[in-house]
C-alpha positions in Angstrom: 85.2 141.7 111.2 87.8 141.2 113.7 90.6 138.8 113.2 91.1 135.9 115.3 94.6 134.4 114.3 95.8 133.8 117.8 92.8 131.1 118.1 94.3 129.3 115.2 95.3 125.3 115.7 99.3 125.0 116.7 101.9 122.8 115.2 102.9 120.0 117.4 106.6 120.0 117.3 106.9 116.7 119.1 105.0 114.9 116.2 107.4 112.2 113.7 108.6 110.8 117.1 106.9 107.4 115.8 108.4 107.3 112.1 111.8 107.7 113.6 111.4 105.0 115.2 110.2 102.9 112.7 113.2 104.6 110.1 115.4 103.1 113.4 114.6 99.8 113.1 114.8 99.6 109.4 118.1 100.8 109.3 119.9 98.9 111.9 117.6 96.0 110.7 119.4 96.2 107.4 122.9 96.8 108.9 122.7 93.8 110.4 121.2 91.7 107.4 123.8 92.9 104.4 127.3 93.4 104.3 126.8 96.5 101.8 124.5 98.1 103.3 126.5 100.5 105.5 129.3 101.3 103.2 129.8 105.3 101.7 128.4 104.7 98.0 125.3 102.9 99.4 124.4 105.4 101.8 125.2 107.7 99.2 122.9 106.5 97.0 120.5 105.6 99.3 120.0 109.6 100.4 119.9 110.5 96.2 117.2 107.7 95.5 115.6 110.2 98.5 115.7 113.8 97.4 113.7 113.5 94.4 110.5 112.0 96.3 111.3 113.9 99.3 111.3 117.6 97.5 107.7 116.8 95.6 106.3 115.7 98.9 106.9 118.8 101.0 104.3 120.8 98.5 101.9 117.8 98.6 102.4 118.2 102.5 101.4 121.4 102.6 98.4 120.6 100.1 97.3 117.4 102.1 97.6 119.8 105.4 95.3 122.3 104.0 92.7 119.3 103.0 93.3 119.3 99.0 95.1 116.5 97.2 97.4 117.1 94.6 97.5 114.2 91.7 99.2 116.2 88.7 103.2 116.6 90.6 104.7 113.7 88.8 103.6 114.7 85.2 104.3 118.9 86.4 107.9 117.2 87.4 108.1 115.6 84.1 106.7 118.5 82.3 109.1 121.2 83.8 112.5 118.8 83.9 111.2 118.2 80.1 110.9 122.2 79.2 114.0 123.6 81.1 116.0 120.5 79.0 114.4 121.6 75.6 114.9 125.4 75.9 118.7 124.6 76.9 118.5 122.2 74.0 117.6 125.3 71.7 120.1 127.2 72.7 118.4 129.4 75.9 120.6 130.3 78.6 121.0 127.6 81.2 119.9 130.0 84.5 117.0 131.5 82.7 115.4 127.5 81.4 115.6 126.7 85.2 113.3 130.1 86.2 111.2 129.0 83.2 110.9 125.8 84.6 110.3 126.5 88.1 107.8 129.5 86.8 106.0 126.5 84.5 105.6 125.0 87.7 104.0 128.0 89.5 101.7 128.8 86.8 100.9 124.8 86.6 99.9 125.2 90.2 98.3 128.4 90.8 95.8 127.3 87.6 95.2 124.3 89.8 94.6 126.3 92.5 92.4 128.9 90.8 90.3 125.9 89.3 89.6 124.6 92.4 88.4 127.5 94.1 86.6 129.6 91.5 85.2 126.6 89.6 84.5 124.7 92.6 85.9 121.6 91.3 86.9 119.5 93.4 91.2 119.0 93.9 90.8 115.5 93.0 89.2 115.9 89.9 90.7 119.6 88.9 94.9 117.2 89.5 93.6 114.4 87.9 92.4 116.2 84.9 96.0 118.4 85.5 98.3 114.7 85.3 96.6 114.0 81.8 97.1 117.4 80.3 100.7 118.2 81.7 101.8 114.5 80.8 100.0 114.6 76.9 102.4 118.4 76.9 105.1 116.2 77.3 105.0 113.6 74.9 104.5 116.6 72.4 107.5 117.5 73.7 109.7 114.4 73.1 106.9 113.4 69.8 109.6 114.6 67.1 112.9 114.4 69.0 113.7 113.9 72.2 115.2 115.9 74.5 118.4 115.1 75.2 122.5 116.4 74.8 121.1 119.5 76.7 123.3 119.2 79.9 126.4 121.4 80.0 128.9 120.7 82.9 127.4 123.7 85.2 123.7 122.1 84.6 124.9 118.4 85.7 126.8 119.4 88.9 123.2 120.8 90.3 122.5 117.3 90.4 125.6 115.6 89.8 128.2 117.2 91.8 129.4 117.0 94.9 130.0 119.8 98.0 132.4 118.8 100.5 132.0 115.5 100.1 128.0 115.7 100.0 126.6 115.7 96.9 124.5 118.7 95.8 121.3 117.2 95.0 121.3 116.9 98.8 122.3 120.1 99.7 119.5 121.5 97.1 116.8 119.3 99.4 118.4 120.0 102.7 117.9 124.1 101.5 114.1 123.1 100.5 113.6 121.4 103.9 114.4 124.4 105.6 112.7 127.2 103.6 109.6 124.6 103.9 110.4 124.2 107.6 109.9 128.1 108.6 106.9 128.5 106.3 105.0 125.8 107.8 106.5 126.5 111.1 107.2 129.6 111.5 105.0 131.9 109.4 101.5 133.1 109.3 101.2 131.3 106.1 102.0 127.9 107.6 99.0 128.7 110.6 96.8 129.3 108.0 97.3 126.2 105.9 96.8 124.2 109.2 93.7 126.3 110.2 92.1 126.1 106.5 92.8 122.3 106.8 91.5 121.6 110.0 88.1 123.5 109.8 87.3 125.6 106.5 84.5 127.6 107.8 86.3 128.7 111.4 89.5 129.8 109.6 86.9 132.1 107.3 85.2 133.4 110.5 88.9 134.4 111.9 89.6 136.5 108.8 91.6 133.9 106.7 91.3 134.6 103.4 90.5 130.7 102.7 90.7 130.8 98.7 94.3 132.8 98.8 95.9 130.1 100.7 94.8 127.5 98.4 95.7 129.0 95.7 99.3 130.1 97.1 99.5 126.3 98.7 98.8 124.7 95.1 101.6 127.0 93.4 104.1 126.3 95.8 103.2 122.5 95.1 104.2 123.5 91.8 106.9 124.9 92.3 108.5 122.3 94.6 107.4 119.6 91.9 109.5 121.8 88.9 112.4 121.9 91.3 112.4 118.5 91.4 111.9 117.7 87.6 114.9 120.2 87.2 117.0 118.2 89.5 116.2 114.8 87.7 116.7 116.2 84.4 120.2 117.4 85.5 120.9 113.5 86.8 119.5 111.8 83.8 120.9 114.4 81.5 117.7 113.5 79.4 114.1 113.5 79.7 112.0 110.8 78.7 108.0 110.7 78.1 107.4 108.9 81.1 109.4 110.7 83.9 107.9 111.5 87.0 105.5 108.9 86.5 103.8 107.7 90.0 105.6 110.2 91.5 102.5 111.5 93.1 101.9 108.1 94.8 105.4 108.3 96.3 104.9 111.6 97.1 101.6 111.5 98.7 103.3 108.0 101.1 106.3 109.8 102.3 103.9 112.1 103.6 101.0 110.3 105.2 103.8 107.8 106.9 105.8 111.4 107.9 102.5 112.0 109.8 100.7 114.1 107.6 96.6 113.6 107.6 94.3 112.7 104.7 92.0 114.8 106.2 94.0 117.9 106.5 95.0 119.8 109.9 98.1 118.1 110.3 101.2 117.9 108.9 105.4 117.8 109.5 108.1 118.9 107.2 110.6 116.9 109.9 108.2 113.9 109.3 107.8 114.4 105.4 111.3 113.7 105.1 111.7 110.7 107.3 109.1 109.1 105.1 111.1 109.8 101.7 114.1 108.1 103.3 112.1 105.2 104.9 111.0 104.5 101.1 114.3 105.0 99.6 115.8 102.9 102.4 113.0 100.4 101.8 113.7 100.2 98.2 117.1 99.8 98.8 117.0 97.1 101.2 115.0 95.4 99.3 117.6 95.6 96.3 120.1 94.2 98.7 118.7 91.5 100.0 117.7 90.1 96.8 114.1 90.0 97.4 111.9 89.0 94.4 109.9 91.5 92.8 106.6 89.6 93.3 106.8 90.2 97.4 108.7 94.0 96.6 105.4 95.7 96.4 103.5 93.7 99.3 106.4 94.0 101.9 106.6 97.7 100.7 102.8 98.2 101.4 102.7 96.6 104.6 105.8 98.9 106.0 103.5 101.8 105.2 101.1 100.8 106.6 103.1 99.9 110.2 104.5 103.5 109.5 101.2 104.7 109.4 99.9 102.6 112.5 103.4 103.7 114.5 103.1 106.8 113.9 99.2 107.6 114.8 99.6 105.9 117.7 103.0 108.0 119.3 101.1 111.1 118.0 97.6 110.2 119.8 99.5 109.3 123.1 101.8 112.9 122.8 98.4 114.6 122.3 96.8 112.6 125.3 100.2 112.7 127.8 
């Protein structure tokens, strides 16, 4: 059979123009309403609230894109934050808990992966069953005594510490976006993910090994989602049974309002990122301004939703210009 990878979809580079905007208006919408809003700490703050979100939704980019869902990152962020803290809270070298941690989160996804595609169960269903078992490992974890006093001084500067003035959480997620942005950009592998989404059966036809990219996508989801429990373990310098929770709600909105489709075929790393800011900066307006908590979660839904609406439209006239 004779492979057919130049007749694969192409990334639209021009895509996220529409999120920007709407990240625009936020911002100097907020500059305009509080007096704190521009100063260094809340920035600051604003771009840490960020990274966490923002590193677990590249991987559930790349797994929307391909036209899976992945509902188990927030309990495999929990899970691998809470097993890197433990083994350095029994004495294991720091360096070789975060590989554990990161490989955890590899093995977590490529079971996912393998479940999916052997089994033929469907990603919703194989995640959701994965966010039960890796969130009941967890509290097994913390059960007897929880896992805490773990951090040494080189563990809390990878989240804690600063880099010229930047701190290194953001560095950490400014190196992610990049390796993410030439893999889904740049590589074969990305092509494929975007071929797989967009029509299963033609990317099979054109020699894509279909199953393999699944299974690859749902490990690096993994992986991406054990980065950033290690990052949030090294901020909290503890781990608690309930961290990461709804993660994979946040995760999965920074990346439909960055552009990325439900329906797999489309997707942007630039646009991914945007989203995971607009929620941090929505959050943090929010916090600013007072607002009471009964209207939080109603004026947070409806900026998704023009997000959404802004962004589908800019795309659609790009696509039609």
């Amino acid at each position: 059979m004779t492979t057919q990878t130049k007749k694969l979809p192409k990334l639209n580079v021009r895509e996220g123009v529409g999120v920007s905007l709407i990240l625009v208006v936020i911002f100097l919408f907020l500059s305009v309403s509080s007096p704190y809003f521009l100063t260094v700490e809340n920035i600051t703050n604003l771009l840490l609230h960020s990274v966490f979100v923002m590193i677990v939704a590249f991987g559930v980019m790349f797994v929307l894109s391909m036209g899976g869902i992945d509902l188990s990152v927030g309990s495999v962020l929990g899970l691998c934050g809470g097993v890197t803290g433990w083994l350095m809270m029994n004495g294991t070298n720091m360096w070789l808990a975060i590989v554990a941690g990161l490989a955890l989160g590899a093995l977590i996804g490529t079971f996912n992966g393998i479940i999916i595609t052997r089994l033929r169960i469907s990603p919703f269903l194989a995640t959701f069953a994965m966010l039960y078992i890796a969130r009941g490992l967890l509290l097994l974890f913390t059960i007897n005594k929880p896992i805490r006093d773990f951090a040494t001084p080189q563990f809390k500067f990878i989240a804690q510490g600063y880099l010229f003035g930047i701190p290194m959480s953001v560095w950490i997620a400014l190196i992610v976006f990049l390796i993410c942005y030439f893999l889904f950009n740049s590589t074969s592998f990305g092509r494929f993910v975007i071929a797989v989404g967009s029509n299963k059966e033609a990317a099979h036809l054109s020699g894509v090994s279909t199953d393999s990219i699944k299974i690859r996508v749902y490990a690096l989801s993994g992986v991406l989602a054990a980065t950033a429990g290690i990052l949030l373990s090294s901020r909290l310098t503890a781990v608690q049974p309930l961290m990461g929770t709804s993660y994979e709600l946040d995760a999965i909105a920074a990346a439909v309002i960055g552009g990325t489709s439900m329906f797999g075929g489309k997707g942007s790393v630039v646009g991914v990122a945007i989203g995971a800011i607009i929620l941090a900066l929505v959050s943090n307006g929010l916090d600013l301004l007072a607002v009471n908590q009964f209207y939080r979660l109603i004026i947070t839904g409806l900026i998704i939703i023009i997000a959404v609406g802004v962004e589908r439209y800019t795309s659609t006239r790009a696509k039609t210009a």
